[in-house]
N, C-alpha and C positions, 0 to 999 in steps of 0.2 A: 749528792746523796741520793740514791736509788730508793724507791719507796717500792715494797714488795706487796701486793694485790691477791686476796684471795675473796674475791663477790660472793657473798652471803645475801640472803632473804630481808628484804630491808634494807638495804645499807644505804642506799639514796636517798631511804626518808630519813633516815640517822644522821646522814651531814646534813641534811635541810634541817633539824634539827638545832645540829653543831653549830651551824652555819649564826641560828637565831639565839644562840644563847650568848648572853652579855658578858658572862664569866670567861667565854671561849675568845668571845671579842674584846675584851680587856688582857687578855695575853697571847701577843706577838706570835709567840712561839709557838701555842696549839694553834693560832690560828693560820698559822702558815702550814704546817702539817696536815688540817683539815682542808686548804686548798688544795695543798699537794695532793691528796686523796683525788679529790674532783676532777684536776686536772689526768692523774694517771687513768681512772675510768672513762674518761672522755678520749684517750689515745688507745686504750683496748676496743672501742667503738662502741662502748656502753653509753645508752642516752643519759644523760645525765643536765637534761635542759629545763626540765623543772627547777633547777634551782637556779636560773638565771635572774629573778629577782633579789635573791640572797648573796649571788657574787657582784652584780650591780650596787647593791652596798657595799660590798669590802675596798670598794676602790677608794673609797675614804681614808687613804693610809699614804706614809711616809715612807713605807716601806716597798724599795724596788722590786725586791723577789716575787711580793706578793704581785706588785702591780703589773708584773711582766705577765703571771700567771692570768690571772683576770683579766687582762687583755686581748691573751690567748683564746679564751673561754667566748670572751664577748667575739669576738672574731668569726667565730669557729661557729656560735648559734644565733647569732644577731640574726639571722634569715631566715630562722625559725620563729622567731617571735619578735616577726617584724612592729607591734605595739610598744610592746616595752625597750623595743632599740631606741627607740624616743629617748628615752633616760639614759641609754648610753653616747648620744648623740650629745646630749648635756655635759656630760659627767666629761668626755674626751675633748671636747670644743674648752673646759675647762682646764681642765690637765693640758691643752696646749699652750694656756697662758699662763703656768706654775712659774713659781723663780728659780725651781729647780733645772738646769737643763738639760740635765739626764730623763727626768718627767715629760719635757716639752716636748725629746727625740721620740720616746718610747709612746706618746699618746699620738702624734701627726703620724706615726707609721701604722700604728693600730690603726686611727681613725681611716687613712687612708686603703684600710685593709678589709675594711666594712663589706662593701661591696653592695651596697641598700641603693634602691632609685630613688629613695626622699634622703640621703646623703651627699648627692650630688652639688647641690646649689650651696653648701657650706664648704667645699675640700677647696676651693679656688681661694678662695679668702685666707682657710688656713693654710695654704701650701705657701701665698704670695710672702706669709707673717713669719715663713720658717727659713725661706729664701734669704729674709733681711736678718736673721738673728742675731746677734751675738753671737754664738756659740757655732764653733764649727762642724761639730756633730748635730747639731738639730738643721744647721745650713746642707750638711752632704745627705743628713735623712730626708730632707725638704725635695732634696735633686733627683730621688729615687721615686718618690710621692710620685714626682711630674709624670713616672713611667705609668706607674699604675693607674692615675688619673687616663694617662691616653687608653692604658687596654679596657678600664673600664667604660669611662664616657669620651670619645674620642672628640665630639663636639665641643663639651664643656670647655678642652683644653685649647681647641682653638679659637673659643669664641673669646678667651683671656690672652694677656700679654707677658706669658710666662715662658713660653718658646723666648723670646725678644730678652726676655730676665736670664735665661740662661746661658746665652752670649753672653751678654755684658759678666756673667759669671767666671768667664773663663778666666778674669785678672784676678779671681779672688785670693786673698791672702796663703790660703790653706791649699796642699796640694791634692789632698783626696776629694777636697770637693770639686778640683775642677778637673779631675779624673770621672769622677760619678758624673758632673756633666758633661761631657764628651760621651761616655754610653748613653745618658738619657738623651742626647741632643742627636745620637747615630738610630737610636731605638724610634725617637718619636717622631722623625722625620726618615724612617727608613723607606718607604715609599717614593721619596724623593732621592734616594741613593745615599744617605746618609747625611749627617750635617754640611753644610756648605764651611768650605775654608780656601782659605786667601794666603797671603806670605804675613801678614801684620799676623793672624794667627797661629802659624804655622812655627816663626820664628820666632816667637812668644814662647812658643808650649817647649819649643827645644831648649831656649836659654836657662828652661827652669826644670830640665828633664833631670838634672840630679837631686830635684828635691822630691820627685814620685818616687813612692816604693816600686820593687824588682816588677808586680803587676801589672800598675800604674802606666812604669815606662810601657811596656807589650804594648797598653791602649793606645798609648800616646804614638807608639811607633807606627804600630797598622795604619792610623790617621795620616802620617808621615809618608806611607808606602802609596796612598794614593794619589799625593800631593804632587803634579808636573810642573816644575821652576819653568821660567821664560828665558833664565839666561846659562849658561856653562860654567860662571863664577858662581853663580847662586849655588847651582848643583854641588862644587868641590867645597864651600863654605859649609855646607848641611854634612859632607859625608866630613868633613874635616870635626866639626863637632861631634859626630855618632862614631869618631873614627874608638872611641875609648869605649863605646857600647861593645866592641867586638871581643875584648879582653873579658867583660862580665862573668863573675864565677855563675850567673843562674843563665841555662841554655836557652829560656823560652826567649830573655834579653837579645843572647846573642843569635837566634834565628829571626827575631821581629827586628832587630839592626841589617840581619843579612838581608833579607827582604826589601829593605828601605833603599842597598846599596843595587843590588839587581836591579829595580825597580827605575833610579835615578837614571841609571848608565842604560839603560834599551838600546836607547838612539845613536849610541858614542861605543859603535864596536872595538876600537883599541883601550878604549878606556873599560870597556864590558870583560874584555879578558884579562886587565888587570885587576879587577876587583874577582873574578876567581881567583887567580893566583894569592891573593890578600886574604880572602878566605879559606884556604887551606888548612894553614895552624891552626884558626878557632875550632876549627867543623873538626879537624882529626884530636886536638885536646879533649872535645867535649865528647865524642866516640869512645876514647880510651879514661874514659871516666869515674869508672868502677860499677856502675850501676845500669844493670843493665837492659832496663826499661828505655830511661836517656839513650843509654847507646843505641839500641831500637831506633828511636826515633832520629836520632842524628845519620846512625845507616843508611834511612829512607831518603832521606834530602842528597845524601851523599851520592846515592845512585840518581837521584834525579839532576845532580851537577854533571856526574862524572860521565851521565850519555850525553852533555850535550861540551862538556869539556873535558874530555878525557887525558889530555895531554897535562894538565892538571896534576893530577894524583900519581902520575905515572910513576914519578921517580919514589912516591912514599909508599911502593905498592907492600910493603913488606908489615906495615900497619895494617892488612885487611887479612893477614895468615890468621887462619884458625887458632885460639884458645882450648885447650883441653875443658875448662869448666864455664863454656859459655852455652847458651841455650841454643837448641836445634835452630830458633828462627836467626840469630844472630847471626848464624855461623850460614846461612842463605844467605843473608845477606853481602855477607862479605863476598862469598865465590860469586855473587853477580854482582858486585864491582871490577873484581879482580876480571875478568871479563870483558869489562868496559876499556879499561885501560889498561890492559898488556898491549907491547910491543914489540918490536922486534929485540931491543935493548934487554926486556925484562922477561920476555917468553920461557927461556931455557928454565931461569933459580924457579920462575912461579909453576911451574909443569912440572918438575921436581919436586915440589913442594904439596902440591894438591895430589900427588898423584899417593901420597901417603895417609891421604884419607877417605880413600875407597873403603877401605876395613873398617871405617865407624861403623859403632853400632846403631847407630840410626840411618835406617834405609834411605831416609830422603837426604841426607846430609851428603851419605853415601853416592846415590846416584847424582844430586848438583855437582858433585866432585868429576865426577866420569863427564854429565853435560860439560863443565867449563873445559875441560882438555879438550874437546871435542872443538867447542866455540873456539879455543886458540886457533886450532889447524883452520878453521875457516876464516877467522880474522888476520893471522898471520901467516901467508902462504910460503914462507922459508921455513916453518917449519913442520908444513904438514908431512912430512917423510917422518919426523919426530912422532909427530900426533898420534899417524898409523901407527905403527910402530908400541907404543904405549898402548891403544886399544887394542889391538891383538893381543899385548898380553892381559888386558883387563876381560878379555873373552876367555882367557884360559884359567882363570880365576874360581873356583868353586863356590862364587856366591851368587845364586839366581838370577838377583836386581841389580848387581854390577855389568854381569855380560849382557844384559836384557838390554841397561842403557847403553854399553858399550855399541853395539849394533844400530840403537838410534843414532846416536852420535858415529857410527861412521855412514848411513845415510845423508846425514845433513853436510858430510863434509865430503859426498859423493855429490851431491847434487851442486855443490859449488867446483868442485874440480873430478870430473867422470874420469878422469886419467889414471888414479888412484885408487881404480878397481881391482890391476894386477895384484897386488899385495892379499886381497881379501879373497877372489874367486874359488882358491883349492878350499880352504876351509868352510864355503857355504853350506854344506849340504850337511857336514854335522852338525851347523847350528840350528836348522830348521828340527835336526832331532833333539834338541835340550835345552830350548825354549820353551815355554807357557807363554810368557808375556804379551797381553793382546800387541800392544803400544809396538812391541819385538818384530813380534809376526808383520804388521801390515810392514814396518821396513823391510824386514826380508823380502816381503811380494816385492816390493816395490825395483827395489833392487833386478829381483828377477825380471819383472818386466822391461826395466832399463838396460840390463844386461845379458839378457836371455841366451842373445846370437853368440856369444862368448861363450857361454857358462855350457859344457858340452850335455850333463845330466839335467839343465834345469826344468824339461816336461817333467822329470819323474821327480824331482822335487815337490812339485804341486800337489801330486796327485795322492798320496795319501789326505791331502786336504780336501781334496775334491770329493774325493770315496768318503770324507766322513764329514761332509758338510753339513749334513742334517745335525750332527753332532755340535757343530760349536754354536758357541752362544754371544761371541762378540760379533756385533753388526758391523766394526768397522772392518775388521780382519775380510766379514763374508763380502764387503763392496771392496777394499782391494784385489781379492783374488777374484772375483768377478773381471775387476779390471786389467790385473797380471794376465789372466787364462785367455783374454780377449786380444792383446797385445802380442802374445807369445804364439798365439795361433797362426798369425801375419808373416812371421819372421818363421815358425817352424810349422806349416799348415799339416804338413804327413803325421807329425807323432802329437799333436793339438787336439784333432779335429773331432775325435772319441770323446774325450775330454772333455772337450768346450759342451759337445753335445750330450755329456751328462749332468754336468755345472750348469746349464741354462735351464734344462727340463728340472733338476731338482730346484732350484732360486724359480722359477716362476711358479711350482707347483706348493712352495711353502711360502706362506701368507705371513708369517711371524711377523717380519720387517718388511712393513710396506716399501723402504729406501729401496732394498736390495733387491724386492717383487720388480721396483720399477724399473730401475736400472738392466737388471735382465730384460725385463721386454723392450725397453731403446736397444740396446746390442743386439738382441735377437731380428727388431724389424730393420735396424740398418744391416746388417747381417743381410738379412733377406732381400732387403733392396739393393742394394749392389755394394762387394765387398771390398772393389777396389776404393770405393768414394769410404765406406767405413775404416778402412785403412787410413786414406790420407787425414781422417778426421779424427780418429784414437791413435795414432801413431806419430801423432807432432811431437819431433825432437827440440829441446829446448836447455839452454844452459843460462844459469844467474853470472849475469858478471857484474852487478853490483850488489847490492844488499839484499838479503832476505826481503821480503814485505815484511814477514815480523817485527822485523831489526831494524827499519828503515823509519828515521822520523817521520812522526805522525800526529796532525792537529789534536788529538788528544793528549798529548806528552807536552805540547803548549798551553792546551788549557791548563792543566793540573800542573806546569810550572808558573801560570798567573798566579795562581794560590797559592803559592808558595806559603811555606808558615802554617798551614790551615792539615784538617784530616784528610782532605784529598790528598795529600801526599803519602800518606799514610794505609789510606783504603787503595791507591794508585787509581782514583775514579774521579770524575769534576762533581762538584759540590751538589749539584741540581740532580744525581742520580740517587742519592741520598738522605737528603736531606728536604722537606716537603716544606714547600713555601706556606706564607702565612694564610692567602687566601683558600688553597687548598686544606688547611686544618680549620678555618671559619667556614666552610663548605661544608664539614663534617656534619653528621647529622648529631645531637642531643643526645646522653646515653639514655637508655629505655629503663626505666622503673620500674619495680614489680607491678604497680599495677594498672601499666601499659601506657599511662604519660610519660612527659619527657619533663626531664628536671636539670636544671646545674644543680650538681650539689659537689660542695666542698671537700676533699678527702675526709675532711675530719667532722663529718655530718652524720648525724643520727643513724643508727641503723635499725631502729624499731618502731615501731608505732604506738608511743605513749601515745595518750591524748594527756598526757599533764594531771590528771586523779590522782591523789596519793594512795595507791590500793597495793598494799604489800603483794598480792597477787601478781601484779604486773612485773616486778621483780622476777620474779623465780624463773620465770621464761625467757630473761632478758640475755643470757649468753647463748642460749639454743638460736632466737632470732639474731642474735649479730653472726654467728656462723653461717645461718642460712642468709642472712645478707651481703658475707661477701660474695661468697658463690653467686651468689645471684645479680650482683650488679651487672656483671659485663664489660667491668675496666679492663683494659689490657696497660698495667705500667707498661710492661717494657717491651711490648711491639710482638707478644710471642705469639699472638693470635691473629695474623695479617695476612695470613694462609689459610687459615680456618673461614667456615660458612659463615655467613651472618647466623645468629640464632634465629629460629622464627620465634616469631609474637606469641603473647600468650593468648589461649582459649578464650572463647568469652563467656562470663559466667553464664 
């Protein structure tokens, strides 16, 4: 039931009021409605803590709703009127001991929620009483306690034997509570690398992994995925149990199972490439899913299989062909699988296939389409006679960003086979005139530099560049042709040397881009010092005969497959580039208060300065000061100000 709020003149002293009237406190029903009230002004950031003596009485009730609210309340301003938390220190230490055991959960998690320094020396006692309970909910709410107890007092919890209680927990009857201890046991010893485990608890948590819910398992597996057996039968006994985790209709299951099986097999390369091929069907069912968030995420891991086993997916390449009604990212996804694993077998149908989605209407779909044909000819060199061939005609295509990548993509599959020049030489010199594309142009240079002695017109290709150099405005275009005009001079010094000598003077005389300032003056003073030694030094001829660097595996495609399972896969980055350790967020400074100390306070903390009077006056200002309160604190939820100056401090009066 939504309770709808319109803040009038008074209304705070009216529920303080409400709050004391016996008539209101003898029916249930206005008197939950009168919470409700309190509680909804206290989430608009209206103070509403004068009346925390009056909600400090309501918690003398049988009634849940109420008591959840009021718990809320005491939670949220116990810090504010650290006196009267006294009585709620009573009131909770009491409701921990109710026969109710819905009251007992919902009072140990308040209590624990306090967050007061004269509450510290009671939460070990209640936590110890919640651990033993009867009840499994007050037992898994007890397990969570233990987290909170470490972030708040981290001593209190070791100087107890509640770490020690939380092992011995793991047999407990219930399967959520010994889920919730495994997070609190990973959380509160995470400085230690997480809880310590052995095979007695390893093979425990599996025997009973069909009694955790679809979540549950995930915990339980990650736990699994760090776990290194001593022996080779242990290992096919674990994946022999988790072998039915692969079948799971829920994906996060079946990628926290895939993980556990990668994991296992490291050290056992024949067995390592059997558990790819084993995962194939899961990873491509859960792809073809219908939904295409999951598929998203199922695509990421696919690619990060299929670059390091491509032979894999090869034969099911026909499961990565574009869908008409899939999203732009999906649909990247797939042509850089397809990518991974073409071969000679599958080149021809998938190069037929992609090459009918140039014409999308989205440009980047469009040009990964033109990039993968490209990447065939240089992964598969049977059929780079093919590959040319198709990008010539993707150059005669009337769409800008088609021939723009077309032109990239036959750079990159010049530089792996320079022999595959004949095909493209006659048609250069038109495309230098119906290009724009920065990304275009430097491949054209480049080209020309590489093939200059060939290319009969290539000085006078340039030189409309040259003559309107002042005019562009992409820096990388102006340091290729820097280094084309430099190269080409060597091989053609007669029709260069005009050239070179206008290209140098204008790059050194315009400052815009310091790169390209500099770079001209290196060519210029090796130029000047002797040009046969600058020759031998800009004119080194080189050809790839094995992998790109790009393409070529890389200790970061290792790290980000240790994580496997995790958003590194996802981001394509290792966890520590994004993700800000704990000491570094306690390093953080305090946020700054208006007025200029530094305070924790709670999201859901006052944002005015009553002093507790009941002066209908203070009212009437109280929505103008919560507006200039949030402005003014200085939170950044969600990271959008990381970029932004620090504020400076305020004046001093």
């Amino acid at each position: 039931m939504s309770v709808v709020i319109e803040h009038k003149k008074g209304e705070v002293n009216e529920l303080k009021a409400s709050l004391r009237n016996p008539a209101i406190d003898r029916d249930p029903e206005k008197k939950r409605e009168a919470i409700k009230r309190v509680i909804a002004y206290m989430t608009l950031g209206i103070d509403v803590s004068k009346l925390f003596s009056e909600m400090i009485m309501a918690t003398g009730t049988k009634d849940h709703v109420i008591k959840k609210m009021v718990y809320l309340y005491i939670c949220n301003y116990a810090s504010t009127n650290p006196d009267l938390s006294l009585l709620a220190i009573n009131t909770l230490q009491k409701d921990c001991r109710d026969e109710d055991p819905m009251t007992r959960g919902l009072a140990l998690r308040s209590f624990t929620s306090l967050r007061l320094p004269n509450v510290v020396e009671y939460l070990p006692s209640a936590i110890r009483a919640g651990l033993q309970d009867p009840s499994p909910y007050v037992r898994k709410t007890a397990v969570m306690s233990c987290v909170k107890l470490h972030l708040f007092a981290p001593e209190a919890l070791k100087d107890s034997d509640i770490v020690n209680t939380l092992y011995t927990m793991l047999r407990d009857r219930d399967a959520q509570v010994v889920a919730n201890c495994v997070c609190a046991l990973n959380e509160v010893l995470a400085a230690e690398g997480g809880m310590a485990i052995n095979k007695p608890i390893i093979h425990h948590l599996l025997n009973r992994i069909k009694d955790f819910n679809e979540w549950s398992q995930c915990i339980i597996l990650e736990l699994v995925a760090r776990y290194k057996p001593e022996e080779q039968n242990e290992i096919f006994d674990i994946m022999n149990l988790l072998e039915e985790r692969l079948r799971h209709s829920n994906s996060a299951v079946v990628l926290a199972a895939t993980k556990v099986f990668l994991n296992l097999t490291q050290d056992m390369p024949a067995v390592h490439s059997q558990v790819y091929a084993r995962l194939k069907a899961p990873m491509l069912t859960l792809m073809a899913g219908g939904v295409f968030e999951q598929g998203y995420v199922c695509l990421k891991h696919i690619v990060l299989l299929a670059s390091r086993a491509p032979e894999i997916f090869a034969d099911q390449f026909k499961h990565f062909y574009v869908r008409y009604n899939e999203p732009a990212c999906v649909r990247l996804l797939k042509l850089e699988i397809l990518t991974h694993i073409v071969n000679q077998a599958n080149v021809s149908e998938a190069m037929e296939e992609i090459a009918e989605y140039v014409t999308d209407p989205d440009a980047s779909v469009a040009r990964a389409a033109v990039s993968a044909i490209g990447k065939f000819g240089v992964k598969v060199p049977s059929c780079g006679g093919a590959v040319v061939e198709q990008l010539m005609k993707f150059l005669e295509v009337d769409i800008e960003h088609v021939s723009a990548e077309a032109i990239i993509s036959m750079k990159n599959l010049l530089r792996k086979y320079p022999d595959r020049i004949e095909r493209f030489i006659h048609g250069i010199g038109a495309f230098f005139k119906n290009v724009d594309d920065s990304e275009a142009k430097v491949s054209l240079l480049w080209m020309i530099a590489e093939y200059g002695h060939v290319i009969p017109e290539s000085p006078y290709l340039i030189e409309p560049l040259i003559d309107g150099f002042a005019d562009e405005t992409s820096q990388a275009v102006r340091l290729e042709l820097l280094s084309t005009a430099v190269r080409l001079f060597f091989r053609r010094p007669a029709e260069m040397q005009a050239m070179l000598g206008r290209l140098l003077d204008a790059a050194i005389a315009d400052a815009s881009f310091t790169d390209v300032h500099d770079r001209a003056m290196l060519y210029y003073r090796l130029l000047q010092t002797d040009v046969n030694e600058a020759d031998r030094v800009l004119s080194k001829w080189a050809t790839v005969e094995r992998l790109f660097v790009e393409e070529a595996p890389s200790e970061l495609q290792d790290r980000i497959f240790e994580e496997f399972n995790t958003l590194s896969v996802i981001y394509g980055e290792p966890s520590e580039r994004f993700v800000k350790s704990q000491t570094t967020l306690n390093s953080a400074e305090p946020v700054p208060t208006g007025n200029g100390e530094s305070d924790d306070v709670s999201p859901m903390a006052p944002l005015t300065g009553d002093d507790g009077e009941e002066d209908e006056g203070d009212d009437d200002e109280e929505e103008e000061e919560v507006a200039a309160g949030v402005q003014g604190t200085g939170i950044d939820l969600l990271g959008l100000m990381d970029e932004l100056p620090a504020a400076s401090p305020p004046a001093p009066p």
